[in-house]
C-alpha positions as CSV (number, residue, x, y, z in Angstrom):
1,X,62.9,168.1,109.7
2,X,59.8,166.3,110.6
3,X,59.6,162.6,112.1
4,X,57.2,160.8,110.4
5,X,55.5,158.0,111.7
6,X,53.6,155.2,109.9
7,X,51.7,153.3,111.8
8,X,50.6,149.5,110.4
9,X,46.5,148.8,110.5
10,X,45.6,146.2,112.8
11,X,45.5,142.8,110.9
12,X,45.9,138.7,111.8
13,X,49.3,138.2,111.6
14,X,49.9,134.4,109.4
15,X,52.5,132.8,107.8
16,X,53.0,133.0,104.6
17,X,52.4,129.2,102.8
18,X,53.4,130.4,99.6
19,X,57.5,131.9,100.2
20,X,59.0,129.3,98.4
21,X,56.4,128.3,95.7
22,X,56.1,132.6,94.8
23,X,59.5,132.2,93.2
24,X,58.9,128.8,90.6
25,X,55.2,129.4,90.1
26,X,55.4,131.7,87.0
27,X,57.7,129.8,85.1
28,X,56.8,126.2,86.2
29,X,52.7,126.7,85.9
30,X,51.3,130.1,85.0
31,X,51.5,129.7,81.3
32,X,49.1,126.9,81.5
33,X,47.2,128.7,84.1
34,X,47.0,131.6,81.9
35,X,45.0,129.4,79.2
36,X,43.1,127.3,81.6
37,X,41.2,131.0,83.5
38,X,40.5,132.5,79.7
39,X,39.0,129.4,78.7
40,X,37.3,129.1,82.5
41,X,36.2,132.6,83.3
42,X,36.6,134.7,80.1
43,X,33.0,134.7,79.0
44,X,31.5,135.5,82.1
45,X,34.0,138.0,83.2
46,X,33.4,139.8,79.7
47,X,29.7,140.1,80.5
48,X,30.4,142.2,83.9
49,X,29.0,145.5,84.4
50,X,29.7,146.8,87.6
51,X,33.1,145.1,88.7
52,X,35.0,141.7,88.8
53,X,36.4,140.2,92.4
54,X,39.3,137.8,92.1
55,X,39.5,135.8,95.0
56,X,43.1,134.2,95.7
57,X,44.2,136.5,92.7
58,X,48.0,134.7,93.3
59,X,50.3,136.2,90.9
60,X,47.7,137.9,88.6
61,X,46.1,135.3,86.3
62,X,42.6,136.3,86.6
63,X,42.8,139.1,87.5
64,X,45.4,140.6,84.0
65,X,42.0,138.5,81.9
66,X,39.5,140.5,83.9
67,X,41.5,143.8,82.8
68,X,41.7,142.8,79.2
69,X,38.1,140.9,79.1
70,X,36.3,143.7,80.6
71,X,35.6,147.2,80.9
72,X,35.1,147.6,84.7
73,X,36.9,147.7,87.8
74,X,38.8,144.7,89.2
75,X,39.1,144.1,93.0
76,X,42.0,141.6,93.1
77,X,41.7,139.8,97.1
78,X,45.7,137.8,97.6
79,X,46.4,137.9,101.3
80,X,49.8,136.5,100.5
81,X,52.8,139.1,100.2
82,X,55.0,136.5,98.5
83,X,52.1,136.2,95.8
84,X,51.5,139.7,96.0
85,X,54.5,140.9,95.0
86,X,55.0,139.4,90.9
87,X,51.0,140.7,91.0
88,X,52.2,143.8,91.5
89,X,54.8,143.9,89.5
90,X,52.5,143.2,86.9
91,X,50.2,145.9,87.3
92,X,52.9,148.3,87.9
93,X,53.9,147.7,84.5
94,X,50.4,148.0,82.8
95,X,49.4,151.6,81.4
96,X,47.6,154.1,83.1
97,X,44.4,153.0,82.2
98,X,44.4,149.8,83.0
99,X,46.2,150.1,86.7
100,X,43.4,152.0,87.9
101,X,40.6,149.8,87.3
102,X,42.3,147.7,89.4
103,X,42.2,147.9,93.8
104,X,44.5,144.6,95.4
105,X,43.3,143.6,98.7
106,X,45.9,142.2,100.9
107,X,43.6,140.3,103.3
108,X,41.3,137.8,103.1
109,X,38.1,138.7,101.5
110,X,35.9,138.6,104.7
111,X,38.6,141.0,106.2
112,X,38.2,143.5,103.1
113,X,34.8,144.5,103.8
114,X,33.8,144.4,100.3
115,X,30.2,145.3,99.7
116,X,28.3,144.9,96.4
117,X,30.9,145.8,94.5
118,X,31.3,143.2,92.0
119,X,28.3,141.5,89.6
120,X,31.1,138.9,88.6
121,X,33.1,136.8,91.0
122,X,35.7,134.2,90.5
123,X,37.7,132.0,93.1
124,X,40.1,129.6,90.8
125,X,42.3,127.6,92.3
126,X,41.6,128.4,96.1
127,X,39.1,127.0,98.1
128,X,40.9,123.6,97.6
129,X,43.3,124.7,100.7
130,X,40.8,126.6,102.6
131,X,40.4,124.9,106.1
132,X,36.2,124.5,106.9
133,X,36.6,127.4,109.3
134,X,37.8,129.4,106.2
135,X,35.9,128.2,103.7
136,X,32.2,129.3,106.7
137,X,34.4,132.8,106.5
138,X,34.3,132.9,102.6
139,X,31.0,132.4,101.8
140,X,29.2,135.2,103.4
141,X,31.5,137.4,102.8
142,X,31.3,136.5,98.9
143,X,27.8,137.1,99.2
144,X,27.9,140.3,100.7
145,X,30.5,141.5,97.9
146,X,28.4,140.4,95.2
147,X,25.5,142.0,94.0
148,X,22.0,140.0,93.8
149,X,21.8,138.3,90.8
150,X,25.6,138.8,90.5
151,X,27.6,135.2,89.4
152,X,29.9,133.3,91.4
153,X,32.7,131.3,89.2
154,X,34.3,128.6,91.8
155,X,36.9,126.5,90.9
156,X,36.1,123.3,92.8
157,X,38.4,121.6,95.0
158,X,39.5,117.4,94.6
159,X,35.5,115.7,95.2
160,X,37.8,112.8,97.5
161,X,40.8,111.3,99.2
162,X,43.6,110.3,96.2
163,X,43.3,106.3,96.7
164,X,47.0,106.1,95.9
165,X,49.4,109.0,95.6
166,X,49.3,111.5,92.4
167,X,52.2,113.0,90.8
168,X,52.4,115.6,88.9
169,X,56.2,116.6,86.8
170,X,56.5,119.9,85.5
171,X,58.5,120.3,82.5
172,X,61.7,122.1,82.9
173,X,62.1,125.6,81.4
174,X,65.2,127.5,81.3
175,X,66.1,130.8,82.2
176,X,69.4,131.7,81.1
177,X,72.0,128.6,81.5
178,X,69.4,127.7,84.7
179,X,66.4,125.1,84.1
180,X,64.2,125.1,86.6
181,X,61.7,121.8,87.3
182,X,60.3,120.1,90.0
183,X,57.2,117.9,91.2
184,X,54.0,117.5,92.8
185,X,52.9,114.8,95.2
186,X,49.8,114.4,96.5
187,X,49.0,112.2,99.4
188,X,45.6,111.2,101.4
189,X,46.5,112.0,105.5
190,X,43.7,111.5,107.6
191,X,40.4,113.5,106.3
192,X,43.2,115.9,104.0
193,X,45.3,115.7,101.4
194,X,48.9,116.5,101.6
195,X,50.1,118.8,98.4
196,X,54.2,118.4,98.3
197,X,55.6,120.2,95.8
198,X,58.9,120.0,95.1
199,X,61.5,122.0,93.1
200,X,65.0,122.5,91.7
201,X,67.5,124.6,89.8
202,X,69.9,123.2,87.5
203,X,73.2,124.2,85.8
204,X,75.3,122.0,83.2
205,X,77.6,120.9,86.5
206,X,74.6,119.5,88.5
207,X,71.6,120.5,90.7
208,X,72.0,124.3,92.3
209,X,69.1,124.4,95.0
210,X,66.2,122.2,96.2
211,X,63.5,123.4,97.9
212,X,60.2,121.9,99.0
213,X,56.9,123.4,100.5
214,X,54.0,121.8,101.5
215,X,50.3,122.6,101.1
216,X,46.8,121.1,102.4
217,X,43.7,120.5,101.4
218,X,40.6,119.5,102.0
219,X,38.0,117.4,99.6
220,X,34.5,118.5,98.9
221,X,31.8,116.9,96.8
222,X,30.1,119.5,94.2
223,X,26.7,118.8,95.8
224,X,28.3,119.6,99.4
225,X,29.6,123.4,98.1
226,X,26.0,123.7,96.6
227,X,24.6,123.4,99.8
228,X,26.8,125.3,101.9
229,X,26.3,128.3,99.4
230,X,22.5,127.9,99.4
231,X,23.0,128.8,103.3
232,X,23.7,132.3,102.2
233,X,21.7,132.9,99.4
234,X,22.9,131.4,96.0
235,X,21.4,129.2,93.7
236,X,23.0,126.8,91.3
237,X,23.1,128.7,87.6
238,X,21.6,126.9,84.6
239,X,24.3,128.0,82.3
240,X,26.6,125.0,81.0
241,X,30.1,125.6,82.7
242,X,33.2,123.4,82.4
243,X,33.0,120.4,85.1
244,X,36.0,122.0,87.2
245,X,33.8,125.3,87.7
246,X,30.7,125.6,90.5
247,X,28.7,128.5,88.7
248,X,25.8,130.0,91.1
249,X,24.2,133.2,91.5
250,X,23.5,135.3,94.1
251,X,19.7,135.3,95.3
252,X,17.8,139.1,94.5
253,X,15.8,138.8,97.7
254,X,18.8,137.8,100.4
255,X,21.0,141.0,100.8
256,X,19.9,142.7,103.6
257,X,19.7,139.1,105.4
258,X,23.2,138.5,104.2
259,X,24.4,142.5,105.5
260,X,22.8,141.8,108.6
261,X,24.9,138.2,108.9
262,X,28.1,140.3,108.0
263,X,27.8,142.5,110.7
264,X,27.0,140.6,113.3
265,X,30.1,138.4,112.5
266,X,32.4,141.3,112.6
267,X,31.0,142.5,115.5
268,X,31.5,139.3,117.1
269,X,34.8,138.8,116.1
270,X,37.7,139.6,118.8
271,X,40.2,142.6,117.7
C-alpha cells in the first residue's frame, strides 16, 4: 500500500462572506435571478463564438443560461466554496455534454490567469461588494481574459449612498412543513453601504432558526466605471442595454499593452 499525498496549490486564504446566505439564496432569490440574467445577458451570450466568462458565477445563474444560450465553452470564476458548492451540484447533474463545456474557477479572476478565452463576458450582481482595491484587480484582468473586440456585460453597482434605509422582504416559500423568509436592510455607513440580510425558518409551532449575515458595498456612478475601464482598453458599446447593465467592448489595438500590465502585476505581487 502506497501513501498518497495531496498537496493544496498555494492560494490567499479569506473568509468566506457568503456561509450563511449559500443555504437561503436558491429558494429566497434565484428564481427571480433566473429571469432577471436571461432577460440581461441572454442575447449577447447567444451571439458568443469563442467562450462565455461568468464572473461571481454564485450558485450557477449565468452561467446554466450561457450553457443553454450558447454553443461554446463556459469559464464559470466563484471564489466562494459555500457558493460553489449548489454550482456544482448543478453541473454535476447536467449531461455529458453540457458539463464539459463548462471549467469553474475557484479564485478570483485575476488569480485564474485567464487569457483571451472568452469573446463574451458577464459580471452580474458582483462588483457592487468589490472593495476599490478589488474592483483595480478586476479590470485588467477582464481585459486580459477577453478577446479584443470581445463584450463586457456589467451589472452596475447602487450610483449613491441610500438617503434613508431600504428594505427589501422576501416572500416566504416552503419546503416541506418549513417556510423559509427573511429581509434585507440596507444602510449608508460612512462612504459604504451596509447590506444586512436577514433570515428565518418557520414551522406551524413558531420560528426554528434566525440567522443574519452582513455584506458591503461600495457606490459607483456609471460614468466613474466608464472611466476606470477606459484605463485598460474598453470603450462604451453603442448597443441599447437595460439601464442596470454597463455594456463596453474590449479595444482591438490594447492587448499586448494589457498582457504586458498583467504580468508585471503578477510579478509584482508577493507569494
Amino acid at each position: 500500500m502506497h501513501l498518497v499525498t495531496v498537496i493544496a496549490p498555494k492560494a490567499r486564504t479569506r473568509p468566506d462572506s457568503y456561509a450563511v446566505t449559500a443555504e437561503f439564496y436558491d429558494i429566497l432569490q434565484a428564481g427571480e435571478d433566473e429571469t432577471l440574467v436571461r432577460c440581461l445577458y441572454g442575447p449577447a451570450v447567444g451571439e458568443a463564438r469563442l467562450g462565455v466568462l461568468d464572473i461571481g458565477a454564485g450558485t450557477g445563474r449565468v452561467t446554466l443560461m450561457s450553457l443553454s444560450e450558447s454553443r461554446v465553452g463556459v469559464h464559470a470564476v466563484e471564489p466562494s466554496r459555500a457558493m460553489r458548492a449548489p454550482l456544482m451540484t448543478r453541473l454535476a447533474a447536467l449531461p455529458a455534454a453540457l458539463r464539459e463545456r463548462v471549467t469553474v474557477h475557484p479564485h478570483p479572476l485575476d488569480e485564474a490567469a485567464l487569457h483571451g478565452v472568452a469573446d463574451v463576458a458577464v459580471c452580474h450582481n458582483t462588483v457592487a461588494c468589490l472593495p476599490p482595491a478589488a474592483r483595480r484587480a478586476l479590470w485588467p484582468a477582464i481585459a486580459a481574459a477577453l478577446t479584443p473586440g470581445g463584450t463586457l456585460l456589467l451589472h452596475l453597482p447602487p450610483a449613491r449612498l441610500p438617503v434613508r434605509d431600504v428594505v427589501r422582504v422576501f416572500p416566504e416559500r416552503r419546503i416541506g412543513r418549513h417556510a423559509y423568509g427573511g429581509r434585507m436592510v440596507m444602510s449608508a455607513v460612512g462612504d459604504r453601504i451596509r447590506t444586512r440580510v436577514d433570515y428565518r425558518v418557520r414551522a406551524r409551532e413558531g420560528v426554528l432558526r434566525e440567522h443574519t449575515e452582513t455584506f458591503w458595498m461600495w457606490p459607483a456612478s456609471r460614468s466613474e466605471l466608464v472611466r476606470d475601464l477606459e484605463r485598460h482598453g474598453f470603450t462604451p458599446l453603442s448597443r441599447p442595454t437595460d439601464a442596470a447593465v454597463l455594456a463596453m467592448t474590449r479595444d482591438v489595438t490594447t492587448r499586448a499593452s494589457t498582457r504586458s500590465g498583467e504580468r508585471q502585476r503578477h510579478t509584482a505581487r508577493p507569494v
